[in-house]
Short mmCIF file of the C-alpha atoms (twelve columns), coordinates in Angstrom:
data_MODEL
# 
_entry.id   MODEL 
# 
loop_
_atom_site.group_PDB 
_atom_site.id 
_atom_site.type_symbol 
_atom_site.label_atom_id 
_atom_site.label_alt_id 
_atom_site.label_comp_id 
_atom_site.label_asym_id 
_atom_site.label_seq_id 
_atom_site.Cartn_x 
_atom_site.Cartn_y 
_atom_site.Cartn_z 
_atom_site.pdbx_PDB_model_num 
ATOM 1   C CA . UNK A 1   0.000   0.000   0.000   1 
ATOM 2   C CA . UNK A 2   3.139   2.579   0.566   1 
ATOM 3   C CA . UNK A 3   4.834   1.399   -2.571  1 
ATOM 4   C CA . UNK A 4   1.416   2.352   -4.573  1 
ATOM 5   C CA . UNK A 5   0.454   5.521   -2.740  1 
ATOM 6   C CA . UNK A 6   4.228   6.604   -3.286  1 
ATOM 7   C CA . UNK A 7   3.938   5.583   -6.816  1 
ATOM 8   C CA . UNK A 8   0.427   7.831   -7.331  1 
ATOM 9   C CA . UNK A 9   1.897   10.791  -6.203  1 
ATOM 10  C CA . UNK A 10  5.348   10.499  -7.882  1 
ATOM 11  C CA . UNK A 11  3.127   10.552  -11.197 1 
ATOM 12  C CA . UNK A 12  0.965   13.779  -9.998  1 
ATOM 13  C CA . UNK A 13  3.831   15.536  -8.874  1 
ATOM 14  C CA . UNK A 14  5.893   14.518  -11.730 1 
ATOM 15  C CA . UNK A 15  3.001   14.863  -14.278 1 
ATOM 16  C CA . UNK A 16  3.976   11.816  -15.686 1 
ATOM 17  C CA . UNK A 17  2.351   11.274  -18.850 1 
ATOM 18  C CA . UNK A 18  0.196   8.189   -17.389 1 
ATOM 19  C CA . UNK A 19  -1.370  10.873  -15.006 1 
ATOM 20  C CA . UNK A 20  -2.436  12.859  -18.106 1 
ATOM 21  C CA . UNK A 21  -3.792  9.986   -20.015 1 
ATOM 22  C CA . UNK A 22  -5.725  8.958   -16.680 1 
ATOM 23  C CA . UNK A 23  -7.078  12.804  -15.755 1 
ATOM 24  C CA . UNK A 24  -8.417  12.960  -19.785 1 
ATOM 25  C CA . UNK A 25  -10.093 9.337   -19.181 1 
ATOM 26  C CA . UNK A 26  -12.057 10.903  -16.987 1 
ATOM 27  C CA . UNK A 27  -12.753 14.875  -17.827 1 
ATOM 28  C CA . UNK A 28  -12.891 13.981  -21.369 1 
ATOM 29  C CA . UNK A 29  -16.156 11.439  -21.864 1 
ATOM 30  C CA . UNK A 30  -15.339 11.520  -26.205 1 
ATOM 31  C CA . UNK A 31  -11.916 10.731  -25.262 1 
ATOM 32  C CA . UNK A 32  -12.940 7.888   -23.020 1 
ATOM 33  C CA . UNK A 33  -15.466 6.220   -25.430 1 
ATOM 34  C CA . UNK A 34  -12.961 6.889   -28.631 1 
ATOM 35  C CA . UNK A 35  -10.478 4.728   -26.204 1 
ATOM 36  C CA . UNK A 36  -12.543 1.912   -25.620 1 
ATOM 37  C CA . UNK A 37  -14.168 1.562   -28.768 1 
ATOM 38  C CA . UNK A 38  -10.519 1.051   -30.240 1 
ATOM 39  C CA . UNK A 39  -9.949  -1.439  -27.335 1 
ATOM 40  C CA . UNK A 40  -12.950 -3.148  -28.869 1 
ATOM 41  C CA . UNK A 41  -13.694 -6.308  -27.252 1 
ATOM 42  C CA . UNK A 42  -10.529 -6.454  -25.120 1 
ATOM 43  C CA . UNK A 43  -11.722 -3.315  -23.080 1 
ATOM 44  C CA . UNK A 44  -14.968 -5.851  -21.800 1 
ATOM 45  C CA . UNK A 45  -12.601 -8.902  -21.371 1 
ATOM 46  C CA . UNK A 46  -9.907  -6.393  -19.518 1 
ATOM 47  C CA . UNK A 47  -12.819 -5.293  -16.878 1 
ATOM 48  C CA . UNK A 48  -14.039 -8.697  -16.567 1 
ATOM 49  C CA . UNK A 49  -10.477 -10.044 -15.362 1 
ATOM 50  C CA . UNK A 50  -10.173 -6.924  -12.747 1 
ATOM 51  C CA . UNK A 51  -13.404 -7.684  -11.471 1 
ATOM 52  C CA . UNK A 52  -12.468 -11.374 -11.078 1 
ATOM 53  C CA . UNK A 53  -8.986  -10.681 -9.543  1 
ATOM 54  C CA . UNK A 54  -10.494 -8.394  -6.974  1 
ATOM 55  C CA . UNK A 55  -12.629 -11.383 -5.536  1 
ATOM 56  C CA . UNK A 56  -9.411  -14.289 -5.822  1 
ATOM 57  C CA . UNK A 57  -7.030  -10.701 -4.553  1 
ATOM 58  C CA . UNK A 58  -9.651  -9.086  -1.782  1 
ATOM 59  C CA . UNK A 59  -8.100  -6.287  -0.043  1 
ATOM 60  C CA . UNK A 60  -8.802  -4.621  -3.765  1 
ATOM 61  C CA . UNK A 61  -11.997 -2.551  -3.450  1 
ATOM 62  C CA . UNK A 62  -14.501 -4.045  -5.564  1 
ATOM 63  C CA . UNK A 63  -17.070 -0.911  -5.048  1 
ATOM 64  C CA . UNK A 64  -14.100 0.683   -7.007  1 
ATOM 65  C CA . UNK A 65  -14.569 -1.082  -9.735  1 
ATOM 66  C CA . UNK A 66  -18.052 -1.453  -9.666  1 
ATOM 67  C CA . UNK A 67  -18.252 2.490   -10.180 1 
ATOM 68  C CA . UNK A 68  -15.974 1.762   -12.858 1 
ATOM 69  C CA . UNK A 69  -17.831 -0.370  -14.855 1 
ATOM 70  C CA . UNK A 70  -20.749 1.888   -14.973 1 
ATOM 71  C CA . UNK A 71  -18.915 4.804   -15.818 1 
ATOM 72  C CA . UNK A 72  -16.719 3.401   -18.888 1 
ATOM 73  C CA . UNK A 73  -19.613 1.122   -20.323 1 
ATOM 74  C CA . UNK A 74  -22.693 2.547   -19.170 1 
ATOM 75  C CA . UNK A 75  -25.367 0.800   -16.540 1 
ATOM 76  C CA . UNK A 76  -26.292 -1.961  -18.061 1 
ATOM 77  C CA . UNK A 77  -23.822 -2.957  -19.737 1 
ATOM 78  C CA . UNK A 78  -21.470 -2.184  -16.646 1 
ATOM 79  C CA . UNK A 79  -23.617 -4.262  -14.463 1 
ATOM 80  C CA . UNK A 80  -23.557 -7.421  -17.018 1 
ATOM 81  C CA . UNK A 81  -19.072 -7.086  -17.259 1 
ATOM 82  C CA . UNK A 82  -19.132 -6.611  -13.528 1 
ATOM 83  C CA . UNK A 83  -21.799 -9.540  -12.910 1 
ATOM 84  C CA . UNK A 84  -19.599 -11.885 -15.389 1 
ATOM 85  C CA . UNK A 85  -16.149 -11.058 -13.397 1 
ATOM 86  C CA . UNK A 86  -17.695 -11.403 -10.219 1 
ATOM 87  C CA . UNK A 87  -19.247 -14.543 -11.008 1 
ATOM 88  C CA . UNK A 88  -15.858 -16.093 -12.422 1 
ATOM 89  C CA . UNK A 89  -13.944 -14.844 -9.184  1 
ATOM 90  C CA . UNK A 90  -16.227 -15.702 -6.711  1 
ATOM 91  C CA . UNK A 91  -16.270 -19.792 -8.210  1 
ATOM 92  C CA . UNK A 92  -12.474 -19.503 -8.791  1 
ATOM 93  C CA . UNK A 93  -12.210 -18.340 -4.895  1 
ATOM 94  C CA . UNK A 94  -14.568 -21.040 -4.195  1 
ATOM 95  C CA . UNK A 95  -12.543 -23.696 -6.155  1 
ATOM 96  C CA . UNK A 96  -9.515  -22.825 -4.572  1 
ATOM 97  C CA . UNK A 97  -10.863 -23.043 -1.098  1 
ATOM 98  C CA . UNK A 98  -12.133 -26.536 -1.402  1 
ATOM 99  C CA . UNK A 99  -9.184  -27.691 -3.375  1 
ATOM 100 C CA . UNK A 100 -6.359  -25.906 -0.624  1 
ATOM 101 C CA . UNK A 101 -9.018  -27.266 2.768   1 
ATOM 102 C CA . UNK A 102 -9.185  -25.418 5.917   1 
ATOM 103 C CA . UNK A 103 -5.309  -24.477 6.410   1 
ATOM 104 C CA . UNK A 104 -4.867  -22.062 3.730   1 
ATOM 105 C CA . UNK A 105 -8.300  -20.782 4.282   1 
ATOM 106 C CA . UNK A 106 -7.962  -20.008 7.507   1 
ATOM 107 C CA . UNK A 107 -4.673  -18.261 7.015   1 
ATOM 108 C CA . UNK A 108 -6.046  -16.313 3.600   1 
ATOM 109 C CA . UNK A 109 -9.397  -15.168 5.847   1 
ATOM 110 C CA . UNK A 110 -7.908  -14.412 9.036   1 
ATOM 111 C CA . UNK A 111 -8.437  -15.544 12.394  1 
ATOM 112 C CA . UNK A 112 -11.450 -12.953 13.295  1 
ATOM 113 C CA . UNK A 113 -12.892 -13.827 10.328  1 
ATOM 114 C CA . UNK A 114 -12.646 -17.423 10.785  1 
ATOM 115 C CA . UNK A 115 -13.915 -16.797 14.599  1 
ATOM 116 C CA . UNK A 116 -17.232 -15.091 13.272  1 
ATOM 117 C CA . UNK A 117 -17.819 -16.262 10.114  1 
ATOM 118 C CA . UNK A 118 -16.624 -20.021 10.289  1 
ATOM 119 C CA . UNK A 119 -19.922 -21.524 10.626  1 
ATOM 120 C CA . UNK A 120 -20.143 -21.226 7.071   1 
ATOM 121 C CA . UNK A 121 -18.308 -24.555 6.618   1 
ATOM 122 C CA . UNK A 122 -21.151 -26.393 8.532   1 
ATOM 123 C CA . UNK A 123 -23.624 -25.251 6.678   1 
ATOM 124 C CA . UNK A 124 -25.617 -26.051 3.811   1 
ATOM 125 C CA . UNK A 125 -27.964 -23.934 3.092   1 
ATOM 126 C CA . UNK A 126 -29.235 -21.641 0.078   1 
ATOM 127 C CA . UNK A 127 -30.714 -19.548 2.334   1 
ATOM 128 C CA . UNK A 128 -27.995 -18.977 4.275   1 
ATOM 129 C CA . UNK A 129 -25.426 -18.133 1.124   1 
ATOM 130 C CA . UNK A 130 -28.277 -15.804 -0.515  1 
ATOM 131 C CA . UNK A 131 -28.845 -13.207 2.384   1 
ATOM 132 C CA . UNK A 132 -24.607 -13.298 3.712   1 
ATOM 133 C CA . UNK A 133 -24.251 -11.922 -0.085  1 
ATOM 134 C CA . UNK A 134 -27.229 -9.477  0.300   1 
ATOM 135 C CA . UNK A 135 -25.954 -8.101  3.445   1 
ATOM 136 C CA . UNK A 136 -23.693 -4.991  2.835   1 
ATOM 137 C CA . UNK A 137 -20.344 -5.094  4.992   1 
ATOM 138 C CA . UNK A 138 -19.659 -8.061  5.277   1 
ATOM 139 C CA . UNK A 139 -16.458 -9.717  3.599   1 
ATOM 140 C CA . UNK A 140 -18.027 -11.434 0.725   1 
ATOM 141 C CA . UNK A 141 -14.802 -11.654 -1.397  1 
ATOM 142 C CA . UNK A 142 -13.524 -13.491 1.414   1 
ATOM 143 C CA . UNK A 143 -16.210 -15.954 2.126   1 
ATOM 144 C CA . UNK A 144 -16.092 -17.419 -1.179  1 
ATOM 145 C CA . UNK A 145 -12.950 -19.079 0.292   1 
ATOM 146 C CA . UNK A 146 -15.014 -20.392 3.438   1 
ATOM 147 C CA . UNK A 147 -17.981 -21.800 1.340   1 
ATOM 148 C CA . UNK A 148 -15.314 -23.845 -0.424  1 
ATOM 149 C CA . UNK A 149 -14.990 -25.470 3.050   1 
ATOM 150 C CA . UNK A 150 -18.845 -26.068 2.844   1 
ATOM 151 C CA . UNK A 151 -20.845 -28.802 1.253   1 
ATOM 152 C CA . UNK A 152 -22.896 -26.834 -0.774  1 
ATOM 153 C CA . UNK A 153 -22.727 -27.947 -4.506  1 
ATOM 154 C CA . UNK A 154 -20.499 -25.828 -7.277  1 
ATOM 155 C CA . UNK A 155 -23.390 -24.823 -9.720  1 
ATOM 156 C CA . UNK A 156 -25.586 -23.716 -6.100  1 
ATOM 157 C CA . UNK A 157 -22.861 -21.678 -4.968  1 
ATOM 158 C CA . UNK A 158 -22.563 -19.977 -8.511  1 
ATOM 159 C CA . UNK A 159 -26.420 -19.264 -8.958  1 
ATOM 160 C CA . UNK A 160 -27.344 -17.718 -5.534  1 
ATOM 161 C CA . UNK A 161 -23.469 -15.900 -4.701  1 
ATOM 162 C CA . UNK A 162 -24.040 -14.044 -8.081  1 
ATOM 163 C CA . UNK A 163 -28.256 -13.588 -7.261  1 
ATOM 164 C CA . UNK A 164 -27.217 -12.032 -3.865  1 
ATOM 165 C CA . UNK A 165 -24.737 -9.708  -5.076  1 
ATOM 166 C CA . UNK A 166 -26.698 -8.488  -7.985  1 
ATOM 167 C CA . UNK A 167 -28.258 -5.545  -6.070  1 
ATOM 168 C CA . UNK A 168 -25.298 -3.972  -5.257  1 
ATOM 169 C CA . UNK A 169 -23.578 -4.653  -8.423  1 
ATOM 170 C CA . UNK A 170 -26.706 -2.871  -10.389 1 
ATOM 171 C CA . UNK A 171 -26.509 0.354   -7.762  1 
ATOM 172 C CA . UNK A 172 -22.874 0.868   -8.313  1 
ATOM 173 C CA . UNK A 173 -23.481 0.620   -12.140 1 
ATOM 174 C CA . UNK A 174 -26.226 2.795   -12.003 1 
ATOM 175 C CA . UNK A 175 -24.130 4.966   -10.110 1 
ATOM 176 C CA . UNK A 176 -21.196 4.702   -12.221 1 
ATOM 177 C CA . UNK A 177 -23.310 5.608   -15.533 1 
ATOM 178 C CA . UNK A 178 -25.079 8.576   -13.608 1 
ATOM 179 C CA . UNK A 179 -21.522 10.086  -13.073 1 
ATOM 180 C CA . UNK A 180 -20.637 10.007  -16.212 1 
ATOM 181 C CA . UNK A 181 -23.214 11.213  -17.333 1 
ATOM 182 C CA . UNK A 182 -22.793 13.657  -15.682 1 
ATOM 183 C CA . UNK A 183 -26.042 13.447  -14.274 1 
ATOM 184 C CA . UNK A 184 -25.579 14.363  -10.740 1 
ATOM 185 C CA . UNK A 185 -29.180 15.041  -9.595  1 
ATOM 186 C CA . UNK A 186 -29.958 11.722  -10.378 1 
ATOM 187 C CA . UNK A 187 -26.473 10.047  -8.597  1 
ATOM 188 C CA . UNK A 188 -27.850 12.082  -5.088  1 
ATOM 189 C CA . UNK A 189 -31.367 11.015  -5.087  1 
ATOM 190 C CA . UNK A 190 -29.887 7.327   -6.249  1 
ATOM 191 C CA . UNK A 191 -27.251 7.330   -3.588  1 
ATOM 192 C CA . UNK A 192 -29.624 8.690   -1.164  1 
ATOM 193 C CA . UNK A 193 -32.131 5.911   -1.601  1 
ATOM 194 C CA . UNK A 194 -29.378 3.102   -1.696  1 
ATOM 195 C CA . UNK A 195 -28.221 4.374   2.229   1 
ATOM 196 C CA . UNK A 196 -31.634 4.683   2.882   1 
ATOM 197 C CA . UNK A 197 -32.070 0.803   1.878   1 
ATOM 198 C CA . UNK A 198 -28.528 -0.076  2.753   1 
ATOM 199 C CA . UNK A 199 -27.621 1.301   5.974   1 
ATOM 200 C CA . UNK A 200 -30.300 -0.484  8.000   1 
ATOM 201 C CA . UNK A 201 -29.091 -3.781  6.911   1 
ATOM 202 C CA . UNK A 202 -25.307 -2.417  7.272   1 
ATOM 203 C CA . UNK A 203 -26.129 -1.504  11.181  1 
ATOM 204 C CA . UNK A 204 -27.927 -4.691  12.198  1 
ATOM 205 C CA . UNK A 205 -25.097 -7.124  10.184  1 
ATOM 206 C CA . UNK A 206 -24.314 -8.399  13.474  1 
ATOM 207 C CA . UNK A 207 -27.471 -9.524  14.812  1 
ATOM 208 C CA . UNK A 208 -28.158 -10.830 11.151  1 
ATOM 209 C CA . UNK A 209 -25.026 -12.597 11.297  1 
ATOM 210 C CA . UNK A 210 -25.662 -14.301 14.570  1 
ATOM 211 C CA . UNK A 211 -28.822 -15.551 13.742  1 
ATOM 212 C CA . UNK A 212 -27.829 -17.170 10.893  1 
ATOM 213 C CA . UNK A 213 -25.295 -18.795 13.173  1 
ATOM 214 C CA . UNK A 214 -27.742 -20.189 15.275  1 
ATOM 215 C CA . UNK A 215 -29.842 -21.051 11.922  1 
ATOM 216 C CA . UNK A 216 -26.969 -22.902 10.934  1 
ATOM 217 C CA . UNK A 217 -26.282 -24.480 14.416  1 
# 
């Protein structure tokens, strides 16, 4: 994290030409567009692979790249890339998880998160899997990993991980697009009704996440 933050502001202070390239990305909208339609289809597959890595790599942001997706491809298409990546990360995180068992998990997830969140591997349920990736704030990069553990099927896993995180990956789309759009009226009373949803489930994550444990018990 020191080697990249000294790294960003060697290229501001420097005005490197990467920092100009980046800073027209995103002032100049034409100049974005004209720069992924000669990308063609690589500029998709590109966004697809970040949004994979940052499940399989988690201390990357993924609401980074969320916004990202919405703002270089527009909403819908944004929320289809970042579904697709998302999708393929989560089942590769899964896949290595039950092919690597419990040690490496438990090193790659912590010990706190292995304290609260361990009941996963006991469990089977659909359930269970569809409202942890509803829930905003918790890890869900990182419980892909512990759901490896679990006995829940492959294709399950797939179909309700990427169901449960479709809500947020459509709001972060939306709010990507609205940006740059430049429609910022729209991005308040969005954002405003996405805390207004969000936040109530973000407060109570820990009562939410200890009944589930004694669901799963």
């Amino acid at each position: 994290m020191a080697l990249l933050l000294g790294l960003g502001t060697w290229l501001v202070v420097s005005d490197a030409p990467v920092y100009r390239f980046l800073v027209r990305l995103y002032v100049d909208k034409k100049f974005m567009h004209t720069v992924l339609r000669q990308w063609g289809v690589l500029a998709p597959l590109v966004f697809i692979v970040i949004q994979a890595s940052q499940v399989v790599i988690a201390p990357i942001p993924g609401e980074v790249t969320g916004l990202l997706g919405g703002f270089a491809f527009g909403q819908w298409p944004g929320f289809f890339y970042s579904t697709l990546g998302l999708m393929a990360g989560s089942l590769l995180a899964f896949w290595i998880g039950r092919q690597l068992g419990a040690p490496y998990v438990r090193r790659v997830v912590g010990p706190r998160v292995w304290e609260r969140m361990g009941f996963i591997v006991e469990a089977e349920g659909t359930i269970l899997c569809f409202i942890i990736y509803l829930i905003p704030g918790l890890p869900k990069d990182i419980l892909c990993y512990l759901f490896g553990l679990s006995p829940m099927p492959f294709w399950l896993f797939a179909v309700v991980s990427t169901l449960g995180r479709m809500p947020d990956t459509w709001a972060l789309s939306a709010q990507g697009a609205k940006a740059a759009a430049g429609e910022y009226i729209e991005l308040l009373l969005l954002t405003a009704v996405i805390v207004a949803i969000a936040l109530p489930l973000y407060y109570y994550r820990g009562r939410i996440v200890s009944w589930l444990q004694r669901r799963a018990s």
